[in-house]
RODO-786052 format. One record per residue (C-alpha): y, x, z; residue number from 1. Coordinates in Angstrom, 2 decimals, decimal comma, padded with zeros to 5 digits. Last residue first. Example, Ala and Ser with C-alpha at 12.3 -4.5 7.8 and 13.67 -1.06 7.14 Angstrom:
RODO-786052
((-001,06 013,67 007,14) 2);
((-004,50 012,30 007,80) 1);
//
This chain:
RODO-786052
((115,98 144,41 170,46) 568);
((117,32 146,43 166,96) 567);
((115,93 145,43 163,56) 566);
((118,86 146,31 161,84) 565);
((119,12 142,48 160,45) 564);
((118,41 141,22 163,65) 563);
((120,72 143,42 166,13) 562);
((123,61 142,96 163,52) 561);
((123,09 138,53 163,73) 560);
((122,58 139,03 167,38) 559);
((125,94 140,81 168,34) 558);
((127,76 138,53 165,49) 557);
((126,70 135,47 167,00) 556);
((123,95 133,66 165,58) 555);
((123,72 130,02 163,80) 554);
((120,40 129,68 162,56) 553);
((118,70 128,79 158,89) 552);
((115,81 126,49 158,59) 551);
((112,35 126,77 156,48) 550);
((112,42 130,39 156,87) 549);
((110,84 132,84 154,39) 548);
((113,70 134,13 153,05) 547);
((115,04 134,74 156,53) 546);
((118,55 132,51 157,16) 545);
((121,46 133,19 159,43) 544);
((124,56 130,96 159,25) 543);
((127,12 132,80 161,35) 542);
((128,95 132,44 164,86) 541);
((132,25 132,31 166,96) 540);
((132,05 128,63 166,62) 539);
((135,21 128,81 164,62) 538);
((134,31 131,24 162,11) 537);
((130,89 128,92 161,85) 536);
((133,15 125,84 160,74) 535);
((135,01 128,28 158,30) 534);
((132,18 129,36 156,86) 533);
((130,06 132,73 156,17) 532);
((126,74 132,53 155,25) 531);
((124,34 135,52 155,90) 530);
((121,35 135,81 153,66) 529);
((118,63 137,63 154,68) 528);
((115,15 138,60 152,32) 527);
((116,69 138,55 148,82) 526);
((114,17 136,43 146,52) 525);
((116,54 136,35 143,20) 524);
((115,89 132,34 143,34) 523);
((116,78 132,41 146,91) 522);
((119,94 133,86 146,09) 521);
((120,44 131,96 143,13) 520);
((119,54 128,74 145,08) 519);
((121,90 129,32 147,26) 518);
((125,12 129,74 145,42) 517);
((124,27 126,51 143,15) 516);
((124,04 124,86 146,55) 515);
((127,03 126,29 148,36) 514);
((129,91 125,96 145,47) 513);
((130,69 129,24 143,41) 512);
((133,34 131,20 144,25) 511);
((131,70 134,11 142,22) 510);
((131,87 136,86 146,16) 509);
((128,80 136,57 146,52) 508);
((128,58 140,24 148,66) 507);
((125,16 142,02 148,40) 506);
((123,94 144,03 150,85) 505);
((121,61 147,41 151,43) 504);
((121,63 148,35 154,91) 503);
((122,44 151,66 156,24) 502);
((124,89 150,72 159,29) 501);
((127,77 151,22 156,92) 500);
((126,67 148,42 154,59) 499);
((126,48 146,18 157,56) 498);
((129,61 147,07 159,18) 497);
((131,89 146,93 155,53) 496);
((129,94 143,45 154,54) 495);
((130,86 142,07 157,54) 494);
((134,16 143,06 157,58) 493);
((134,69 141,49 154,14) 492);
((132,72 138,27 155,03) 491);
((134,98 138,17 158,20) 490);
((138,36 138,83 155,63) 489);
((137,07 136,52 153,21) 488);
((136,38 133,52 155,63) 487);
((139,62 134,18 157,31) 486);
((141,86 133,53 153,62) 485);
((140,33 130,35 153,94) 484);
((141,01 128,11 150,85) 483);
((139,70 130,38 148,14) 482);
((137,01 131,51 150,06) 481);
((134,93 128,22 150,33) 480);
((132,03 129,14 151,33) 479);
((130,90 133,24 151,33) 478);
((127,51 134,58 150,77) 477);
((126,24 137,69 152,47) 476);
((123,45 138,57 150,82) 475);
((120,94 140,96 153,25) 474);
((118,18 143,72 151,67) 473);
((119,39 144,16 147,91) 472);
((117,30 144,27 145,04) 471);
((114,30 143,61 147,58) 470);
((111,62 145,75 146,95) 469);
((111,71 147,72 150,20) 468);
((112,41 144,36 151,82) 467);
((109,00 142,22 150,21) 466);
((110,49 140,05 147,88) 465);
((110,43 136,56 148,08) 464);
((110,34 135,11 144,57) 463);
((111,69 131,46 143,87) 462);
((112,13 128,12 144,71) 461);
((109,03 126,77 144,36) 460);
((107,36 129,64 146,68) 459);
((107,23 133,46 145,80) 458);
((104,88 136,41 147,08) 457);
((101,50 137,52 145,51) 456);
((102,41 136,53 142,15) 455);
((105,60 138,05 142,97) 454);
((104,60 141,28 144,15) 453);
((101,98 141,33 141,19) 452);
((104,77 141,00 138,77) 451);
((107,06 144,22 140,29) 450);
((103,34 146,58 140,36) 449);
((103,04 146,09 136,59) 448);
((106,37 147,77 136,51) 447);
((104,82 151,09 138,13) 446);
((101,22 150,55 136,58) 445);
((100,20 153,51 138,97) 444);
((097,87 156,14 137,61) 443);
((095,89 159,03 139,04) 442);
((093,46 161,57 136,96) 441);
((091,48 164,57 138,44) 440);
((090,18 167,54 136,54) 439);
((087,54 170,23 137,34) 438);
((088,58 173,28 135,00) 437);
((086,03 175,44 133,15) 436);
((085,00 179,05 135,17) 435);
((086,03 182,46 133,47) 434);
((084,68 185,15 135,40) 433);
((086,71 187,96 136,69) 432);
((085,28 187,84 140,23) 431);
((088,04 186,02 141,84) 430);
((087,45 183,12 139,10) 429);
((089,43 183,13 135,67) 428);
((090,77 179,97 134,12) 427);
((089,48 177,72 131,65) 426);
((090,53 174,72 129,43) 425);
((088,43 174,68 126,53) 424);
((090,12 171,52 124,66) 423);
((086,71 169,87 125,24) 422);
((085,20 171,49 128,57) 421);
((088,70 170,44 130,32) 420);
((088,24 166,69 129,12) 419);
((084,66 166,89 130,32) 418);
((084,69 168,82 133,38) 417);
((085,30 166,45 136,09) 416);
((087,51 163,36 135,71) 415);
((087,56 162,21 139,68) 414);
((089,46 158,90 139,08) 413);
((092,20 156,83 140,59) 412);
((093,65 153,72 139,15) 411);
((096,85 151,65 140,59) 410);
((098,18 148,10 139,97) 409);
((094,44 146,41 139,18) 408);
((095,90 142,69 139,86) 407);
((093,25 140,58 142,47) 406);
((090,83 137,68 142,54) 405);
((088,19 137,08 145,88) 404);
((084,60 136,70 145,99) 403);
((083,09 137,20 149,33) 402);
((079,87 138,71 149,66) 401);
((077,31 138,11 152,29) 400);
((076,76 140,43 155,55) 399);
((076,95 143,93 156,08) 398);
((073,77 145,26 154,54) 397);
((075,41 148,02 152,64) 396);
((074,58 146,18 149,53) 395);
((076,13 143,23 150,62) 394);
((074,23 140,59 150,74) 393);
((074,60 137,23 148,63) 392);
((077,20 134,97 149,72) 391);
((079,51 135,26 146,25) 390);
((077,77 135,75 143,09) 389);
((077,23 139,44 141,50) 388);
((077,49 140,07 137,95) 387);
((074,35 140,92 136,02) 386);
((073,48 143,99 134,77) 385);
((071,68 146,10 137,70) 384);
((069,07 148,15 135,67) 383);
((065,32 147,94 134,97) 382);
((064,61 149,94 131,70) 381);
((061,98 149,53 129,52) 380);
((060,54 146,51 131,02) 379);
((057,16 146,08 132,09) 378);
((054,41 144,97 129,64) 377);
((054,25 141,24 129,00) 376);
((051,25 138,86 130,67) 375);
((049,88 140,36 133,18) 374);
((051,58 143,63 133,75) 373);
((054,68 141,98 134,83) 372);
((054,30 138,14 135,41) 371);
((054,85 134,66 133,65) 370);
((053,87 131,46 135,60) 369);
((055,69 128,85 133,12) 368);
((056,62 129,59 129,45) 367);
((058,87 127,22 127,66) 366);
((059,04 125,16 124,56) 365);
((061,27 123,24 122,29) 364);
((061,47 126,29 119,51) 363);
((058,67 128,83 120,04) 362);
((060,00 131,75 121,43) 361);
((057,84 130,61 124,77) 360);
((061,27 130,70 126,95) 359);
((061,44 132,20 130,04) 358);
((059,31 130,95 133,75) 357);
((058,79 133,10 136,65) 356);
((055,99 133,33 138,34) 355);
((056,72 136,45 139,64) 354);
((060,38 138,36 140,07) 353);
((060,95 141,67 141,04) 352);
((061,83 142,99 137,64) 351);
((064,35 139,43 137,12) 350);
((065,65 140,78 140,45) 349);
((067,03 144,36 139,07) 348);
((068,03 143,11 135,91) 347);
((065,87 143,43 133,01) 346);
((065,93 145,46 130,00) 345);
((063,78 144,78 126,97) 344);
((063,75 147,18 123,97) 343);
((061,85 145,10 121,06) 342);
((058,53 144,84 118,97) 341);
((058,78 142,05 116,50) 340);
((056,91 138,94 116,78) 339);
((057,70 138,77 120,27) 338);
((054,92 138,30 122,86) 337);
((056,21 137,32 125,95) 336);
((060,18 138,48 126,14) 335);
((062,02 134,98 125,96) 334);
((064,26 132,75 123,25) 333);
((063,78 128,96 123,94) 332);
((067,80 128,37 123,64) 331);
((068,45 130,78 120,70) 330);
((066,47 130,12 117,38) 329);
((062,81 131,40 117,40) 328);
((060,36 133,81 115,95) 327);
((061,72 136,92 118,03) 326);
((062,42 139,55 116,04) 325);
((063,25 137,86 112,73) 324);
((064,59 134,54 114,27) 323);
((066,93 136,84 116,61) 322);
((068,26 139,14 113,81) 321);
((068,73 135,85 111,59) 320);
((070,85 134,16 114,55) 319);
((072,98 137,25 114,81) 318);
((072,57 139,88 118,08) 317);
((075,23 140,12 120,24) 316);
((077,13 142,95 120,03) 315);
((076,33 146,98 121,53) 314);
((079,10 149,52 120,58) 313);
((079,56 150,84 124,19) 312);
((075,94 152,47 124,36) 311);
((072,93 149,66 124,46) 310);
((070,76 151,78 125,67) 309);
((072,47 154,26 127,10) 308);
((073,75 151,49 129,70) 307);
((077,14 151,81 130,18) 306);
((077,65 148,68 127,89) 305);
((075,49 146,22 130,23) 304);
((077,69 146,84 133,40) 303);
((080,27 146,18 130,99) 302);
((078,99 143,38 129,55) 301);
((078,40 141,95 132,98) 300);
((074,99 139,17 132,33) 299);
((075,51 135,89 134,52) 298);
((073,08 135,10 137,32) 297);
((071,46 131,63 137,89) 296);
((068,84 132,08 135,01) 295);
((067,81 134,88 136,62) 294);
((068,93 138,06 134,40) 293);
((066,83 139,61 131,07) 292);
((068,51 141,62 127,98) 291);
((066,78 141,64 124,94) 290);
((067,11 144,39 122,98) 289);
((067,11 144,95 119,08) 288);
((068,25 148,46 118,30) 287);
((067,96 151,27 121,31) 286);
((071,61 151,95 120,48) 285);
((072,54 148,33 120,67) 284);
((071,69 145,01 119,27) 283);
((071,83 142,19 121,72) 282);
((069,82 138,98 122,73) 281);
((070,30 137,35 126,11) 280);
((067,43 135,96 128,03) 279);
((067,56 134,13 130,78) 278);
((064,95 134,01 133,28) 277);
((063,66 130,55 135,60) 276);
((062,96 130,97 139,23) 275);
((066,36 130,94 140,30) 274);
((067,08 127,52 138,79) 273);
((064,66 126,18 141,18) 272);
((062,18 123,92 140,17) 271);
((061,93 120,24 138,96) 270);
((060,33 120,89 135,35) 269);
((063,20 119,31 133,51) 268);
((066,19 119,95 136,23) 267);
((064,62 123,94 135,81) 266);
((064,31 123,37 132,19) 265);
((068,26 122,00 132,10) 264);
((069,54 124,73 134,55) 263);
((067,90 127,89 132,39) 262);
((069,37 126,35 128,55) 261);
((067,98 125,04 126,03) 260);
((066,28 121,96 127,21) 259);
((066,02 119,43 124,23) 258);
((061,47 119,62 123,81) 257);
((060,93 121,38 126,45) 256);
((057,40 121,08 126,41) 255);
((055,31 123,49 128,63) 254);
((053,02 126,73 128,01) 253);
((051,29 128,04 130,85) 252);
((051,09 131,21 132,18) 251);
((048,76 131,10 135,34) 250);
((050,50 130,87 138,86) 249);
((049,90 133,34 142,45) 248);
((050,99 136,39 141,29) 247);
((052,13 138,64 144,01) 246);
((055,23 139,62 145,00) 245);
((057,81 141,56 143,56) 244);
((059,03 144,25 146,30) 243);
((062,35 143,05 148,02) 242);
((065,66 143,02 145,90) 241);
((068,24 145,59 146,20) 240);
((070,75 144,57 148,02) 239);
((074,31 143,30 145,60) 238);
((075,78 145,11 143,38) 237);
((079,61 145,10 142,15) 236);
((080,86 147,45 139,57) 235);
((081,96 145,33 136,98) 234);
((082,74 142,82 139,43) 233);
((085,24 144,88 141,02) 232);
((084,12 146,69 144,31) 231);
((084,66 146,73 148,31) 230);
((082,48 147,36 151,13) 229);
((084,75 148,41 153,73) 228);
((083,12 146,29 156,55) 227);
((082,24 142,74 157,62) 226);
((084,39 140,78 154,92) 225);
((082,27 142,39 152,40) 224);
((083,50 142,41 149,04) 223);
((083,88 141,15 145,76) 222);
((086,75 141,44 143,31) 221);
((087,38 139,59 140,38) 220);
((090,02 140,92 137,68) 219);
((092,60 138,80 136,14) 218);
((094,50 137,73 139,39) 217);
((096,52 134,62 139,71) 216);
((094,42 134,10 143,33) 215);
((096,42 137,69 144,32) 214);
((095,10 140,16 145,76) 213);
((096,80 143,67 144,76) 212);
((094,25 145,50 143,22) 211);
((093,76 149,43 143,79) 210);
((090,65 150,47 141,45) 209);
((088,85 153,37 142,44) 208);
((086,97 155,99 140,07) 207);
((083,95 158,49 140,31) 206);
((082,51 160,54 138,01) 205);
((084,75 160,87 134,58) 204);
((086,17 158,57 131,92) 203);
((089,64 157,08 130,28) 202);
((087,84 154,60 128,56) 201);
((086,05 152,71 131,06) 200);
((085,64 154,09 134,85) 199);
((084,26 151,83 136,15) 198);
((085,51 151,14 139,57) 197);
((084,90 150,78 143,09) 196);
((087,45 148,65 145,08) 195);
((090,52 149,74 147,39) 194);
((092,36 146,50 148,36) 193);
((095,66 145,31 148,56) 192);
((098,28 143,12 150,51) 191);
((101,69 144,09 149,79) 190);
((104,44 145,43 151,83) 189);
((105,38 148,33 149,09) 188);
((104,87 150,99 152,05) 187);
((101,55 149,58 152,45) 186);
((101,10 150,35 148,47) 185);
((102,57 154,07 148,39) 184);
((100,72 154,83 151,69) 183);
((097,23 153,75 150,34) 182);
((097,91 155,03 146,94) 181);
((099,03 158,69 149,15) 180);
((095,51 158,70 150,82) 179);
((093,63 157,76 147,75) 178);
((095,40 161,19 146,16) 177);
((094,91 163,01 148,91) 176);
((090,77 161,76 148,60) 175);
((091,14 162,99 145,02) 174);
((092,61 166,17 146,01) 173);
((089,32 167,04 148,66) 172);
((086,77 165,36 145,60) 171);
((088,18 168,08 143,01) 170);
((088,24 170,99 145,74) 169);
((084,29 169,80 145,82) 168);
((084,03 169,67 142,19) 167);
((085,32 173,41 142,10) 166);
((088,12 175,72 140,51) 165);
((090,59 172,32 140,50) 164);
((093,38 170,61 138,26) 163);
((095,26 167,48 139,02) 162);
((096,81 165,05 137,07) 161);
((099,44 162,42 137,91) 160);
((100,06 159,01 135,71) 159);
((103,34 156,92 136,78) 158);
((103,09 154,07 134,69) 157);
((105,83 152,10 133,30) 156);
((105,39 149,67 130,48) 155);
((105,03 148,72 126,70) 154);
((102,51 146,72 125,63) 153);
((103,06 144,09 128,38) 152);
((099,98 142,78 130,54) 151);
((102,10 142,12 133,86) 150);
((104,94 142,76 132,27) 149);
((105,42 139,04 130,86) 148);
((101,97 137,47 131,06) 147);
((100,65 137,88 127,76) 146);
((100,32 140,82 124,69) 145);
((097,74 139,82 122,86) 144);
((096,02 142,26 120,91) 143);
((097,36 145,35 122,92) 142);
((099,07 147,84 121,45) 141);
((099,33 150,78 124,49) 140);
((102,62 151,97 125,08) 139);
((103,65 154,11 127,88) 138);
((106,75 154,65 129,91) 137);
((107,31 157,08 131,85) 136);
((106,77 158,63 135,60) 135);
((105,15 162,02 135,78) 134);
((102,89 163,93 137,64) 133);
((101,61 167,41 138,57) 132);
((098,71 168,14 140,80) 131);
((097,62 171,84 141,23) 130);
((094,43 173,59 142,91) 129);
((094,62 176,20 142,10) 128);
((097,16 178,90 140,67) 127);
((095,27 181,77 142,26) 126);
((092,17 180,51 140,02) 125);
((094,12 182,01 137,19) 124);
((094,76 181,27 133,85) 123);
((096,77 178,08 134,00) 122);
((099,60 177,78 131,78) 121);
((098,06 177,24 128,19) 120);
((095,31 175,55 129,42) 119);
((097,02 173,58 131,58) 118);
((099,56 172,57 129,09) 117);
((096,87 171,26 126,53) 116);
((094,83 169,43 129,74) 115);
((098,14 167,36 130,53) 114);
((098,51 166,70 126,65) 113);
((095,08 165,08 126,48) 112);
((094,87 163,37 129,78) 111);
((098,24 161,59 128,72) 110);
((097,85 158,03 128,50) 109);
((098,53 155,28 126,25) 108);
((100,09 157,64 124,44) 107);
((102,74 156,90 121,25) 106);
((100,33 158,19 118,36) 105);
((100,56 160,86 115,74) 104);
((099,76 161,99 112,24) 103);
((101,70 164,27 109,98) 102);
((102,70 162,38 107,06) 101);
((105,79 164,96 106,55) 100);
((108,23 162,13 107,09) 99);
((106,06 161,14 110,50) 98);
((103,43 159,11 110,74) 97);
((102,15 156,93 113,63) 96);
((099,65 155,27 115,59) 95);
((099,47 152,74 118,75) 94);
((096,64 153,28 120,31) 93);
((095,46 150,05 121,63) 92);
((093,36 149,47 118,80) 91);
((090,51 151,83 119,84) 90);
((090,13 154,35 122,24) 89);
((087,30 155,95 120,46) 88);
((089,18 156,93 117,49) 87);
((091,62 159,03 118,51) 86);
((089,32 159,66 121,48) 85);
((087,11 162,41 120,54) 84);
((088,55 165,09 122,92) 83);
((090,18 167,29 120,38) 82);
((090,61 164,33 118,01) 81);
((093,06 163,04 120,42) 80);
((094,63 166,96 120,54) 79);
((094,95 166,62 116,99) 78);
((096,58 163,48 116,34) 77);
((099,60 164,68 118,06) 76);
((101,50 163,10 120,45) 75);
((104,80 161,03 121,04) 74);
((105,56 160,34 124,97) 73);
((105,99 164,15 125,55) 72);
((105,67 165,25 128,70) 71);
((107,99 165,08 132,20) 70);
((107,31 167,11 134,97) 69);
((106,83 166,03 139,35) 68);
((104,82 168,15 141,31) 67);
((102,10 166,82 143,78) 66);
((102,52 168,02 147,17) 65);
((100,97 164,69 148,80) 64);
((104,37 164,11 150,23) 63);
((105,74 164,50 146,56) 62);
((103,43 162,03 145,39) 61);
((104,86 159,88 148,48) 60);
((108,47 159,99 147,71) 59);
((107,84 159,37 143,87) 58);
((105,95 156,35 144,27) 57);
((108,74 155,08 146,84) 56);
((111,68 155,64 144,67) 55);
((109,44 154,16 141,50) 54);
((109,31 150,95 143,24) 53);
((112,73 150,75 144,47) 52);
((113,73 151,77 140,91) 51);
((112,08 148,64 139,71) 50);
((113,96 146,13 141,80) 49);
((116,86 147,85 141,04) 48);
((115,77 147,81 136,80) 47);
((115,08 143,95 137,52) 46);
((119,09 143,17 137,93) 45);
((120,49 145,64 135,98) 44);
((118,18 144,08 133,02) 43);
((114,88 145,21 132,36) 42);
((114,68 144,67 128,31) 41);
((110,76 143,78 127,56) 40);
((108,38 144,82 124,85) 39);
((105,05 142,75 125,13) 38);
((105,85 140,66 122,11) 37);
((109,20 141,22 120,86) 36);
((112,60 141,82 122,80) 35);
((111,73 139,45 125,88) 34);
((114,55 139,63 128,69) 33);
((113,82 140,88 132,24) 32);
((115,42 140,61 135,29) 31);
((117,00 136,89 134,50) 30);
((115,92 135,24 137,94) 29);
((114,45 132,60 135,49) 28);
((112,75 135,49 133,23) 27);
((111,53 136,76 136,66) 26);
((110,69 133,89 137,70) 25);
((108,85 132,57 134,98) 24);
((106,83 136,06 134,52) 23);
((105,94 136,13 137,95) 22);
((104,45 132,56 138,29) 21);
((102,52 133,49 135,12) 20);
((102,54 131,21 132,08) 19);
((105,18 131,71 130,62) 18);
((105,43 130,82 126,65) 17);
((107,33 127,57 127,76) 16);
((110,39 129,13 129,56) 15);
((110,77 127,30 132,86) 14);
((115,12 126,03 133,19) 13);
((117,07 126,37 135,59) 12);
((118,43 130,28 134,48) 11);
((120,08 132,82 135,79) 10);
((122,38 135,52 134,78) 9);
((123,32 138,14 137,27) 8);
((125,53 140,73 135,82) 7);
((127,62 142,19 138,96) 6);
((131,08 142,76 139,35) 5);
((131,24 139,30 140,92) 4);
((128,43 139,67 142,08) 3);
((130,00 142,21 145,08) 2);
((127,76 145,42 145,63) 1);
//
């Protein structure tokens, strides 16, 4: 490829609505353009970098024997109601009419239409197991749309879909599946992790998250640095606490007359903040609960939400809802004695605790010494809701927990039964039986996956791709060719060997002068660039600079092939 043929349009300047490293550079590198919010135009440019991505996604599906189709990116409002998600999903789904008012959204997802054509093309358990795919683009309308790609409304996914006789077939093509993420990601050259996951919307059994570390990451992950212990912090747990002790204190009611909060009674009284209990109010399925975690630990609203308890359309309870139930405004709220009766739920250590001190639901006082049994029944449900905090154990006993951020850039999840048992999808067993379909669900955010390689890899002057998702491997860029016809010709020959020996390169060829010419190519983030000069002509040698190189070197053509091919 010669730029000079080539549309590469780059920019000096930082657009103000980016905030992202990735979405700066790759508006500066000009690989996308912004058409409205979330909706992005990948330029010739970005839609190379892209297709290197996709290239590799689809080489190692097919590796796994998945098979690649294409569905419908429109779809009816019937099969959503099918499964009970047209309106469960939410506001993301993006929904439409046609001229004959008929109803339909632009998926988000496409368990739904997968699970239509199985069971209208699977009937036998001879056609088992099966794992088709697709890559396309998806919408999903999301309230604010940020971070260029990396949380656009409309995107590329590849989603894949298997189908299975058994759970335990289900489990053997799920582990395939984490087998070909793994590959598909280390082929990428980026450093991930496999986490446990919940599942959220989409559903099922079992799920892992594949993040991308980056310290621009949305999602927190913790894990053990001594083995594979790995999990996002809606998923997290640390050990199990020991057995609750013994009482040892009487309850006691103190003044606290301005301390509304755990750390300014503990401060107050002079006592750990771990042996004071927060207490968050919610109303849920149960009604009015109150959920309890150590006033050190923070409550997870998802861990919270999957509690049938609280189901997912729990809220915080309203001042009036408190002051009715409990007797108190927030800030001296606590679980002795309400003045209504109420669901509590505690977190796994606030159930182990003793002596513990909550508020006395009297405003400007506290309880000291409170225990189980004693002085307030037990909970009625003990659950882990709190998120975990870096250095506590690991619940495999490892070590502590280390906190690190990453980008979720692939999802895998063993479904089960339940989107198959709602459309009825069903084929017959070897004895004649009909026997519901085990399902399995795998996506890739495929242009999500482009802004977390940057975020993970780029310096002030621009991205540096990893090579397989480099738009080209080697630039060869050319100084002052319009005065030295021999500076062509080399870069010429150059370019012929190189691109005959398999390598991807790009010839600047715009005549423009060295430092402009440089900084687009580092800008742009290709991993070798090759100057040819006059002066070097001379020497018998070229300019050779990695990426990721502070200074360039002056090789001779015999070391200058031998490094870019990778030969000794």
């Amino acid at each position: 490829m010669r730029l000079s043929r080539f549309h590469l349009h780059t920019t000096k300047e930082t657009p103000a609505e980016a905030e992202l490293a990735s979405h700066r550079l790759m508006l500066r590198a000009g690989m996308i353009r912004k058409l409205a919010a979330g909706i992005y135009t990948w330029t010739p440019l970005g839609l190379r970098v892209l297709r290197k991505v996709e290239a590799i996604v689809r080489e190692e599906m097919d590796r796994a024997g998945a098979l690649e189709m294409l569905m419908p990116s429109i779809q009816p409002r019937e099969l959503w109601q099918e499964t009970g998600r047209w309106e469960k999903f939410g506001g993301q789904l993006l929904k439409i009419r046609d001229r004959k008012e008929a109803e339909f959204c632009y998926g988000p997802t496409h368990e739904e239409v997968v699970t239509d054509w199985a069971r209208n093309e699977l009937k036998s358990y001879r056609q088992l197991p099966v794992n088709v795919y697709q890559i396309q683009t998806k919408f999903r309308d999301e309230i604010r749309p940020r971070f260029g790609v990396m949380r656009a409304r409309e995107f590329l996914m590849k989603d894949a879909y298997s189908f299975h006789l058994t759970a335990d077939c289900l489990a053997q093509g799920y582990q395939a599946m984490f087998d070909a993420y793994t590959r598909i990601f280390s082929r990428l050259g980026l450093s991930f992790r496999a986490v446990q996951a919940d599942s959220g919307a989409i559903g099922g059994n079992a799920s892992q998250e594949f993040h991308v570390l980056a310290d621009s990451g949305e999602d927190v992950i913790a894990f053990s640095p001594a083995s594979d212990y790995a999990a996002n912090l809606e998923k997290a747990q640390g050990q199990a606490p020991a057995p609750r002790p013994a009482a040892t204190a009487d309850m006691a009611k103190v003044a606290t007359p301005t301390q509304a909060t755990c750390a300014a009674v503990a401060e107050l009284l002079e006592v750990p903040l771990a042996t004071t209990v927060k207490s968050v109010a919610v109303v849920g399925a149960a009604g009015f609960c109150l959920l309890l975690v150590r006033g050190d630990h923070q409550v997870n609203a998802v861990k919270a939400g999957n509690l049938q308890d609280l189901g997912g359309d729990w809220r915080p309870a309203t001042e009036d809802e408190i002051v009715d139930h409990l007797g108190s405004t927030p800030g001296f709220l606590g679980p002795v004695a309400p003045r209504k009766p109420i669901t509590v739920i505690a977190d796994r250590d606030v159930a182990a605790m003793a002596d513990f001190i909550c508020g006395a639901n009297e405003e400007g006082f506290h309880l000291t010494g409170v225990n189980w049994r004693r002085d307030l029944a037990e909970p009625a449900l003990v659950a882990d809701i709190r998120d975990v905090v870096e250095g506590e154990p690991a619940p495999d006993g490892s070590g502590p927990l280390a906190l690190c951020r990453g980008i979720e850039v692939g999802h895998v999840f063993q479904l089960g039964q339940a989107y198959a048992e709602a459309m009825a999808a069903a084929v017959l067993d070897e004895n004649g039986s009909e026997r519901t379909l085990h399902m399995g669900c795998y996506g890739i955010g495929v242009s999500r996956i482009v802004a977390a390689a940057i975020e993970q890899n780029h310096d002030p002057a621009g991205i540096i791709w990893p090579e397989p998702m480099a738009p080209w491997q080697v630039a060869i860029c050319l100084i002052n060719p319009k005065n030295d016809a021999s500076v062509i010709k080399a870069a010429e020959a150059l370019y012929q060997e190189l691109t005959g020996l398999g390598l991807e390169v790009v010839l600047d060829d715009r005549g423009l002068r060295p430092g402009a010419m440089f900084a687009d190519i580092e800008l742009i983030g290709i991993p070798h660039r090759v100057v040819v000069s006059g002066r070097g002509l001379d020497a018998g040698t070229f300019e050779y600079r990695h990426r990721r190189d502070e200074q360039a070197q002056a090789l001779d053509r015999q070391v200058l092939i031998a490094t870019l091919t990778g030969a000794d």
